[in-house]
C-alpha positions as CSV (number, residue, x, y, z in Angstrom):
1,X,3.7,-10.2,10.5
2,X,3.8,-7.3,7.8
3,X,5.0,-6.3,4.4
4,X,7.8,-4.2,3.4
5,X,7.4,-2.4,0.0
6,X,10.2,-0.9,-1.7
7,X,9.1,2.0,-4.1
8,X,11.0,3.3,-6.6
9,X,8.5,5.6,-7.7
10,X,5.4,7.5,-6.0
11,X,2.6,9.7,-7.7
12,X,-0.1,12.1,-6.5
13,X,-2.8,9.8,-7.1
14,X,-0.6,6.5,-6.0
15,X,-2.2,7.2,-1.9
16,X,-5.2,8.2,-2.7
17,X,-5.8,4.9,-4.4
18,X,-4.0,3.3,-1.8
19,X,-6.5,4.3,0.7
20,X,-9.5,4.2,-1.2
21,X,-8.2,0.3,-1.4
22,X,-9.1,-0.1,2.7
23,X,-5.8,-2.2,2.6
24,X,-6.5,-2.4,6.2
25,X,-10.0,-2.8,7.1
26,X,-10.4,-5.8,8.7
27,X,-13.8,-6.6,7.7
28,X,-12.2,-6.8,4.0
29,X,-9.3,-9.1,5.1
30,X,-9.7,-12.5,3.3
31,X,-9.7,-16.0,5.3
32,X,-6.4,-17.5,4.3
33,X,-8.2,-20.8,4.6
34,X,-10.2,-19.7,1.4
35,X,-7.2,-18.9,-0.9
36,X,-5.9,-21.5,-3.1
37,X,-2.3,-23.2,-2.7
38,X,0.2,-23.1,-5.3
39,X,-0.7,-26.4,-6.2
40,X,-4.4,-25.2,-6.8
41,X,-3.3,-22.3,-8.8
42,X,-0.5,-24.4,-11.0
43,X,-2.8,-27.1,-11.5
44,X,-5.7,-24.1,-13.1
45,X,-2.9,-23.1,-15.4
46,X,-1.5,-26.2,-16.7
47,X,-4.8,-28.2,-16.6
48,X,-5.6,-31.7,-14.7
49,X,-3.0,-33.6,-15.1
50,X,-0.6,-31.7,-12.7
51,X,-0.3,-32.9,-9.4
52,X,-1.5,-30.2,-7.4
53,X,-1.8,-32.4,-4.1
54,X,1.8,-33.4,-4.5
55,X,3.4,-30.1,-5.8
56,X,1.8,-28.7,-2.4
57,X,2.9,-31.8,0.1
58,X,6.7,-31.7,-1.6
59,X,6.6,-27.5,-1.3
60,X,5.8,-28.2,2.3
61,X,8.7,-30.4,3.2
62,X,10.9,-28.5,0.8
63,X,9.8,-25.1,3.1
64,X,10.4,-27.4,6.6
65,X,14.1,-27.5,5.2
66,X,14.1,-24.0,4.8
67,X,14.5,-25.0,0.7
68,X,13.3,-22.4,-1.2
69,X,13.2,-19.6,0.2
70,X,13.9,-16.8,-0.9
């Protein structure tokens, strides 16, 4: 697994930030388990009513069809 990142742009102080960041020290890496699902996140932004449970279960099946990705 990794990231690509196109840059269009780069400046001086761009790396040094970069590495001050620890990007990749382990002992700063984030459980995934911990992170909200889109559903979560939707449901924080439009408020109760949205079916967070069901946005994520329907994303799910959507993604085993290999719909919508992009």
């Amino acid at each position: 697994m990794g990231i690509l990142v196109d840059i269009d742009e780069a400046y001086t102080q761009c790396s040094k930030a970069f590495l001050r960041s620890h990007f990749w020290d382990p002992a700063r890496f984030i459980a995934p388990s911990t992170m909200p699902t889109g559903g979560q996140v939707l449901r924080a932004i439009q408020g109760d009513a949205f079916d967070a449970e069901r946005y994520d279960q329907e994303r799910a099946e959507r993604y085993k069809r290999r719909v919508g990705f992009y």
